[in-house]
N, C-alpha and C positions, 0 to 999 in steps of 0.2 A: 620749196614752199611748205609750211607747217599748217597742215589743214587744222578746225576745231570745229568738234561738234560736241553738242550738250543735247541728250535724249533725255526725257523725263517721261519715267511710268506708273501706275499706279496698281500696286498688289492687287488680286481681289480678298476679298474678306476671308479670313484665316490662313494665305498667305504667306510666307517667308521669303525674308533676300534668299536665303539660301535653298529656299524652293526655284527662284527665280533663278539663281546666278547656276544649277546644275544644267538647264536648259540655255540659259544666254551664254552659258560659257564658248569661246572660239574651239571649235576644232581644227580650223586650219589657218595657220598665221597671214598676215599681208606681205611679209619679203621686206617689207623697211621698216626704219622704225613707229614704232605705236608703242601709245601709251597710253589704258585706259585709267579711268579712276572713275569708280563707282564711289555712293553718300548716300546714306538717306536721311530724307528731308525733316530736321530738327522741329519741325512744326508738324508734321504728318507723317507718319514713322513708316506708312503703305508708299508715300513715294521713292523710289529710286532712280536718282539721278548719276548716269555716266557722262561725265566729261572725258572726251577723246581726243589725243595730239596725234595726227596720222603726218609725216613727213613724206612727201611728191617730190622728188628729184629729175634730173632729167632723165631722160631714158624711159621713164615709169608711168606707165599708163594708166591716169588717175581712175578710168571706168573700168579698167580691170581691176581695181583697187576693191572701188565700188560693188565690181560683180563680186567680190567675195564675199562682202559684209549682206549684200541681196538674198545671195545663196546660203549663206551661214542663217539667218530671219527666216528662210524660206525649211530650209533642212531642220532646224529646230525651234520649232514653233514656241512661242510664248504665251498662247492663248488660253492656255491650262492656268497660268498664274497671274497674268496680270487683266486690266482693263482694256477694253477695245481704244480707246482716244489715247496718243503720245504723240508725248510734244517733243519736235525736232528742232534745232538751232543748228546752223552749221556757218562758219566763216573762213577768211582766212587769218594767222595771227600776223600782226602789222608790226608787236613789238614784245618785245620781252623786258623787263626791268625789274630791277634789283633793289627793295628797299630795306633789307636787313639791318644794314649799318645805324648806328645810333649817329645822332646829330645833324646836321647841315648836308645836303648832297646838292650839287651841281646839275643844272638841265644836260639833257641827254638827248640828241635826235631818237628818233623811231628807228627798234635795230631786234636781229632775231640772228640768233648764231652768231653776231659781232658783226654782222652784215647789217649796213647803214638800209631800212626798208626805200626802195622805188616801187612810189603810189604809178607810176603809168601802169608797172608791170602787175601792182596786187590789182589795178583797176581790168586790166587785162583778165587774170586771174578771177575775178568774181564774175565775168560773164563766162566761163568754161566751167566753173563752178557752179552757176543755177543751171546749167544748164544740165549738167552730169545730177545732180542731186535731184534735180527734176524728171530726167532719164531714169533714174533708178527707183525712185516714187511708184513712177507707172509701172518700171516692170515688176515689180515687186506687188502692186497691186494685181496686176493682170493675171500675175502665176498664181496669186491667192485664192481667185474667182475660180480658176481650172480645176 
């Protein structure tokens, strides 16, 4: 499973990505693959926006995943550089595709790694998903108040 989140934040006034990204940077990796990719926002140059590809294999315990990135939020704060309100997306990816090629392409089912997507199982997958991202919400709020 290819988890995606999209976090968007907003500098505060005088501000730098690179004030922000010394603090958001990982200290301790997830164990599978990840790939973030940070932007900032062509219309507002205070936002930065990370899109995250986290891949959930079997074996792999997505709220231990979770408890890292919790801990990582929690260990180095970002409230020195950004706004209080971030907006959080998270899904699962259903497909991947390729449209580089010039000209004419043929339809394609819904596929991610070359693997044909089964909606029962991503339907499966989005209730253990709010539910862990909702999980981690509150603890992450609850350690904040401490």
């Amino acid at each position: 499973m290819l988890v995606l989140s999209i976090v968007t934040r907003r500098l505060k006034e005088g501000k730098t990505y690179e004030d922000f990204r010394k603090l958001w940077y990982h200290t301790v990796g997830f164990g599978t693959p990840s790939k973030l990719y940070s932007a900032i926002n062509a219309f507002d140059q205070r936002e930065v926006i990370v899109v995250g590809f986290v891949e959930v294999g079997p074996g792999q315990d997505p709220a231990k995943l979770l408890g890292i990135d919790v801990k990582e939020r929690l260990d180095h704060s970002l409230d020195a550089v950004i706004e209080p309100e971030i907006g959080r997306t998270y899904g699962i990816v259903v497909s991947e595709d390729d449209f580089s090629s010039a000209g004419k392409m043929e339809f394609r089912p819904a596929a991610v790694n070359g693997k044909r997507t089964d909606f029962t199982e991503v339907a499966q997958a989005l209730v253990l998903a709010r539910q862990l991202f909702t999980q981690a919400a509150t603890e992450r709020a609850k350690s904040r108040k401490q």
